[in-house]
ZAMARGU-4260 file (C-alpha; in steps of 0.2 Angstrom, whole numbers, plus 5000, padded with zeros to 4 digits):
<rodrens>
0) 5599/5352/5471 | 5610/5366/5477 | 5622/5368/5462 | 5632/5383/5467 | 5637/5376/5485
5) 5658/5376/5486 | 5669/5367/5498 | 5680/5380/5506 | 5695/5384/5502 | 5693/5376/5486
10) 5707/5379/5471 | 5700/5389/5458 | 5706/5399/5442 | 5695/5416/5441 | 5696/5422/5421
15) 5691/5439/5417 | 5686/5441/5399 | 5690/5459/5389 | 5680/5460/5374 | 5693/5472/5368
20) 5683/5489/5374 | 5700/5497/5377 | 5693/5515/5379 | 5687/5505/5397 | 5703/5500/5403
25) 5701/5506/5422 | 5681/5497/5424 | 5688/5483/5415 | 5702/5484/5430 | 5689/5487/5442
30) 5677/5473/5438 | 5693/5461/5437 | 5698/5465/5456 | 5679/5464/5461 | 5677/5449/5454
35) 5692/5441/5462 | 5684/5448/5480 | 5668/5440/5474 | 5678/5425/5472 | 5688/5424/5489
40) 5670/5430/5498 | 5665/5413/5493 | 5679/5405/5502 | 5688/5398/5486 | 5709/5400/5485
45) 5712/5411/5469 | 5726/5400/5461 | 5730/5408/5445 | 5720/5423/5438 | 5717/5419/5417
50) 5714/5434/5408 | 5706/5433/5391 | 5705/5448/5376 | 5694/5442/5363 | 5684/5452/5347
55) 5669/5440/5348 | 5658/5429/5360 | 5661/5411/5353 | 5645/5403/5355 | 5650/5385/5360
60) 5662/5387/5373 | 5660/5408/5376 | 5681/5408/5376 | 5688/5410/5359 | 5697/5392/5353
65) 5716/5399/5358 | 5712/5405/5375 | 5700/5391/5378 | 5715/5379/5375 | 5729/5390/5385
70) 5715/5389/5401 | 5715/5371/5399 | 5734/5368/5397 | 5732/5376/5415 | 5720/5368/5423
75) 5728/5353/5417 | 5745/5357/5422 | 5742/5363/5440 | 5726/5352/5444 | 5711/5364/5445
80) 5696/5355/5449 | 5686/5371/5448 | 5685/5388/5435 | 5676/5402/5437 | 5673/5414/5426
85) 5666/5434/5425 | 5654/5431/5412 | 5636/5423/5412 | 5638/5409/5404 | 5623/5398/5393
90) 5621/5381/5396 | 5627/5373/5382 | 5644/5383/5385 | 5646/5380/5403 | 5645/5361/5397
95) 5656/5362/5383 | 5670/5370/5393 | 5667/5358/5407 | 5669/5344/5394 | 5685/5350/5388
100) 5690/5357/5403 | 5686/5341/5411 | 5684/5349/5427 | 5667/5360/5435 | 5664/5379/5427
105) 5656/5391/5436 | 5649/5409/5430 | 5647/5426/5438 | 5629/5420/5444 | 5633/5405/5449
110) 5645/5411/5460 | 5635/5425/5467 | 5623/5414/5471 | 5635/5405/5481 | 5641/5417/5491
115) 5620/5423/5496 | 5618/5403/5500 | 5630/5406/5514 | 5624/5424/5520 | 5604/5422/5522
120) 5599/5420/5539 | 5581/5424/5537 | 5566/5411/5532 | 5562/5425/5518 | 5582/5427/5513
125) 5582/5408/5511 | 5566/5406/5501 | 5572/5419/5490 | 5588/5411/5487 | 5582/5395/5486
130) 5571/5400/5472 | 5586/5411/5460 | 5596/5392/5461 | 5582/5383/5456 | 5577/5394/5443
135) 5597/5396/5437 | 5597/5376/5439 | 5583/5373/5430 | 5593/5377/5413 | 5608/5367/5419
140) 5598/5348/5419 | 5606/5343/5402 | 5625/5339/5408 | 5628/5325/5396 | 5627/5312/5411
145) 5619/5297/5402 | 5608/5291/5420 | 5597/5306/5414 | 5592/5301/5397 | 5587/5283/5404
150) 5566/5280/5404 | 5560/5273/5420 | 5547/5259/5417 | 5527/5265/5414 | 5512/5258/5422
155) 5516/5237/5424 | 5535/5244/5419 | 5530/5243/5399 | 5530/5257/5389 | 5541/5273/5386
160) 5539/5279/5405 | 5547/5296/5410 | 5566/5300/5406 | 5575/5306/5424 | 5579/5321/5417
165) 5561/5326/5413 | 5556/5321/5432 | 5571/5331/5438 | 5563/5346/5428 | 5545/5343/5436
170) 5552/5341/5455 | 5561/5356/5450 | 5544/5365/5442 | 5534/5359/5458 | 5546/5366/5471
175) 5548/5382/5461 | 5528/5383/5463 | 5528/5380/5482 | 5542/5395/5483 | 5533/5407/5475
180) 5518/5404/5485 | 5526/5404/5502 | 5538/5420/5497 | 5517/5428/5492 | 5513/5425/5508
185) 5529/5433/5516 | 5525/5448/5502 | 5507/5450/5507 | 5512/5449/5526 | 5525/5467/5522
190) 5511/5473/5514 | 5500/5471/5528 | 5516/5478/5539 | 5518/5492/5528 | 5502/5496/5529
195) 5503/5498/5548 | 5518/5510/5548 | 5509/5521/5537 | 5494/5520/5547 | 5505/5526/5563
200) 5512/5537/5556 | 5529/5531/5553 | 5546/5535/5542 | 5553/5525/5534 | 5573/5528/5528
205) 5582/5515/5519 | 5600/5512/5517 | 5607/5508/5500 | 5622/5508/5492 | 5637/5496/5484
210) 5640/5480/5493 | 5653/5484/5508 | 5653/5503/5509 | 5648/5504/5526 | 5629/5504/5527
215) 5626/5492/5540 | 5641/5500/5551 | 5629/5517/5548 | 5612/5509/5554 | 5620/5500/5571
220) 5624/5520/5573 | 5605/5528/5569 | 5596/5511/5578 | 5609/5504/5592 | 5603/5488/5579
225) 5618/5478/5585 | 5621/5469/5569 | 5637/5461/5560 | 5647/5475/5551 | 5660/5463/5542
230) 5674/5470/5530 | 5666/5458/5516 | 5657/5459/5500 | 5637/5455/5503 | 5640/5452/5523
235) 5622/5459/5524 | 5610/5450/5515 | 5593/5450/5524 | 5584/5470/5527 | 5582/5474/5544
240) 5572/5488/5550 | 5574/5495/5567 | 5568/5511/5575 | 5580/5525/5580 | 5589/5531/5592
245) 5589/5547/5588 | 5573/5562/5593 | 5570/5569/5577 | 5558/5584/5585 | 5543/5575/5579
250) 5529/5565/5587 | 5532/5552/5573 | 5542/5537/5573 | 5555/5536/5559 | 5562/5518/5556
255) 5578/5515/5549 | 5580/5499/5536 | 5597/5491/5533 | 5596/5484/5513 | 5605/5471/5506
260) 5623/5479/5495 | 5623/5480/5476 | 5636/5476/5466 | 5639/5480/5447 | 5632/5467/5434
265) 5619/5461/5446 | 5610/5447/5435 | 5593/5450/5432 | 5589/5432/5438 | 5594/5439/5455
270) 5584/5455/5456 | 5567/5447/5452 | 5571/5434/5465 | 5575/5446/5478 | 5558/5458/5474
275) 5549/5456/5489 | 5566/5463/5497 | 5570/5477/5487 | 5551/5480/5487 | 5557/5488/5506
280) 5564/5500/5494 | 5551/5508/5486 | 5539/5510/5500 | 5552/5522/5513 | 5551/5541/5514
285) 5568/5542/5510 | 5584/5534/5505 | 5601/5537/5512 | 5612/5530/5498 | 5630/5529/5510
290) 5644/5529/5496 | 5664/5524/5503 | 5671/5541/5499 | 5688/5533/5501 | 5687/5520/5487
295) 5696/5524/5469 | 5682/5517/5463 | 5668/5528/5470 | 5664/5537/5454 | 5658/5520/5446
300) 5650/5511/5459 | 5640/5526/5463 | 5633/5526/5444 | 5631/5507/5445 | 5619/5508/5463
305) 5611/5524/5453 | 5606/5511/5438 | 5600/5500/5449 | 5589/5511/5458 | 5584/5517/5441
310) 5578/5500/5435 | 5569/5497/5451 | 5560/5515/5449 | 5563/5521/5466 | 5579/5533/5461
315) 5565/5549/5460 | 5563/5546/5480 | 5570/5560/5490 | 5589/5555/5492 | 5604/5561/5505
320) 5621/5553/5500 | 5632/5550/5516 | 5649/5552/5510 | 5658/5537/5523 | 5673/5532/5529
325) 5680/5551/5528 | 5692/5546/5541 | 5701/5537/5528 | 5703/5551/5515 | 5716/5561/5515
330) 5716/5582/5517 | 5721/5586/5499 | 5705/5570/5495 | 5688/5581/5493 | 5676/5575/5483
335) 5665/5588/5473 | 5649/5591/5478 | 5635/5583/5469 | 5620/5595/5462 | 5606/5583/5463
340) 5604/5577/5482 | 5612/5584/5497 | 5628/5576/5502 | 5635/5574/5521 | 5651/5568/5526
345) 5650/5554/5539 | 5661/5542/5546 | 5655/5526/5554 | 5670/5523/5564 | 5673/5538/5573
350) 5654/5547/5573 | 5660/5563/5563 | 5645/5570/5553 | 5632/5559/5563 | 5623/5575/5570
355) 5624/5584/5554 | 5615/5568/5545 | 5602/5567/5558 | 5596/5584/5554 | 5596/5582/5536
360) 5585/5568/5539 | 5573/5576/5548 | 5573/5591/5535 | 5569/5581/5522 | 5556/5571/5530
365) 5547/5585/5540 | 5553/5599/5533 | 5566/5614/5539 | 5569/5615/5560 | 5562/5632/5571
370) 5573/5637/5583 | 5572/5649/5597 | 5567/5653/5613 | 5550/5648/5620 | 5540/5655/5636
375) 5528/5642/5645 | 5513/5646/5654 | 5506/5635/5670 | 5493/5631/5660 | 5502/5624/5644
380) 5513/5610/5653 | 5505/5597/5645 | 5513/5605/5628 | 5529/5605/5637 | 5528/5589/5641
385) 5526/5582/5624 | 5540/5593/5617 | 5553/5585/5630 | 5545/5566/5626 | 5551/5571/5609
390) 5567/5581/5611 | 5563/5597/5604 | 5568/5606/5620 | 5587/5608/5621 | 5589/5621/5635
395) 5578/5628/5651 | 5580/5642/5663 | 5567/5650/5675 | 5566/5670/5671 | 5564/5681/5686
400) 5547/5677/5688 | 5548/5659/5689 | 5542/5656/5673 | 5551/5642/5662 | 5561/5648/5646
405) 5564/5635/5634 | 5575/5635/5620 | 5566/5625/5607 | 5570/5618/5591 | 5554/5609/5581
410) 5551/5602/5566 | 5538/5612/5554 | 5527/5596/5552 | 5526/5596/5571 | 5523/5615/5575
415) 5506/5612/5562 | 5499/5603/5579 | 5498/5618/5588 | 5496/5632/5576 | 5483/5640/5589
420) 5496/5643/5602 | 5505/5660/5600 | 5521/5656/5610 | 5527/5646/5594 | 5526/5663/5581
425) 5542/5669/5586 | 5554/5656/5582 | 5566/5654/5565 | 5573/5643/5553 | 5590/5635/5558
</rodrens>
């Protein structure tokens, strides 16, 4: 039932569709380009790029009758079994330009859902795909094919019976059904997990951000996680959460949680599909939205991640943005600062502004670091102890009298655990 699955390497033609907005030249560009990456993500062979500048939406075959008759003197002329197209695209359109096309029309959803068929690993990534293509397929059962409109035989095969097409529907109604339950299981079973790390007094930080700017290159860095960091659009598509490597002066254990990428238009289809995921989202501490600092296109996939956090009521949550990939921009190429949340300039590759990120993390999730130095007694080993289990203690020296000196750094949310020891009255903000 899997409509959207491609051979590889397949010929295609991608069209792009300019509804004549020319005061958006450049993100009409810029959704042109993505879309062709989309495309080849997919592992389909870009033939020929069709581009298409209409006044109107034509309701029967969404191309305007001109450009719908130059894309099929095309496809005709160099064999294209396959078209896909940067639009979404109903029913009764996609089977009208197939007709006339005589060869298979895909939309942007379609081919996005593709390309997630291929990427989920996880039994919760699978169910949640499997349920966005049935959901998108269950539109598509009308295709003209005439075994669909034929009645099966009723009971002693008299009678009108049931039509396939209206069996197709109900298999496909039933199996929807099943999907929800199972991905209601897997939602109340992250509930229940959820519920645990708040319990212990876990941090959660999430990763967001556009598809491919480096967020899962970031959390192998913060969690050791080990995970596939591949130069591709949606190479991540299941969230994984792992603890971190870091000591963030604390006795709580912050988690970090890789999120699958967002990518502009994302179909709304998607998005309610992939809840339980995204529902990762709204229950951290604190999001790290890793932006690629070295894209032309930074300005607009920023504003489209920001809608989409916006939709998904989670873009109030405290916010650091980690500028990536800085190793890549040039001197005279800074990026002005942004007034709303704190911004760090990182590079995955190289490690540079990892420290600095670290302890803006830990600011904002247990307030501003104390620093200075700290003079234990025999008596108050035990609090030593605990401070080296958690990295607060940077430095030691023994002062003449053979007393330790320890140069401590704690985190404000920490130091209320000992508030009746007077050692800690001296130290400073950082």
């Amino acid at each position: 039932m899997e409509k959207t699955s491609q051979p590889k390497d397949q010929r295609a033609i991608i069209v792009s569709i300019d509804l004549l907005r020319a005061h958006q030249d450049h993100l009409e560009q810029f959704n042109s380009n993505e879309f062709i990456e989309l495309a080849k993500s997919s592992g389909l062979k870009v033939e020929h790029h069709f581009f298409s500048k209409q006044n109107f939406v034509a309701a029967s075959h969404f191309l305007s009758k001109g450009k719908a008759d130059e894309l099929k003197y095309i496809v005709e002329s160099e064999n294209i079994k396959l078209v896909v197209l940067d639009c979404e695209l109903s029913p009764s359109q996609e089977r009208n330009l197939e007709k006339l096309l005589c060869a298979r029309v895909l939309d942007r959803t379609g081919l996005i859902l593709d390309i997630f068929a291929a990427r989920a690993q996880s039994d919760i990534g699978k169910l949640q795909v499997e349920l966005a293509q049935l959901s998108f397929l269950s539109t598509r059962l009308v295709r003209g094919w005439s075994h669909l409109e034929r009645q099966k035989g009723g009971i002693g095969l008299r009678g009108p019976g049931e039509t396939q097409l209206e069996t197709d529907r109900r298999l496909i109604s039933n199996r929807i059904k099943q999907l929800k339950k199972k991905l209601d299981k897997q939602h109340n079973q992250k509930n229940l997990n959820r519920y645990s790390r708040k319990k212990g007094n876990n941090k959660l930080v999430a990763l967001v951000g556009y598809t491919n700017a480096g967020k899962t290159s970031l959390f192998n860095l913060l969690t050791k996680g080990g995970l596939d960091a591949e130069d591709k659009l949606f190479a991540t598509l299941d969230t994984t959460t792992r603890r971190s490597n870091f000591k963030f002066q604390t006795f709580e254990t912050v988690l970090f949680s890789d999120t699958v990428g967002f990518i502009s238009n994302l179909p709304t289809k998607l998005v309610e599909s992939f809840k339980a995921t995204l529902d990762d989202l709204a229950s951290a501490d604190l999001l790290i939205h890793v932006i690629d600092a070295a894209d032309s296109n930074r300005d607009i996939k920023t504003k489209e991640v920001d809608l989409i956090l916006d939709e998904l009521g989670v873009n109030s949550m405290p916010q650091i943005r980690a500028l990536n990939k800085i190793d890549l921009i040039k001197n005279e190429e800074i990026w002005p600062a942004n007034n709303l949340h704190p911004e760090i300039k990182i590079s995955s590759e190289t490690g540079e502004g990892l420290e600095e990120l670290k302890n803006k993390v830990s600011e904002c999730l247990f307030g501003n670091l104390l620093h200075g130095w700290v003079q234990f007694s025999p008596v108050q080993a035990s609090v030593r102890s605990k401070l080296f289990d958690s990295g607060c203690i940077i430095e030691e020296k023994l002062d003449s009298s053979g007393q330790h000196q320890s140069l401590v750094s704690i985190s404000q949310s920490m130091l209320e655990q000992f508030e009746e020891i007077d050692i800690f009255k001296n130290l400073k903000p950082i």
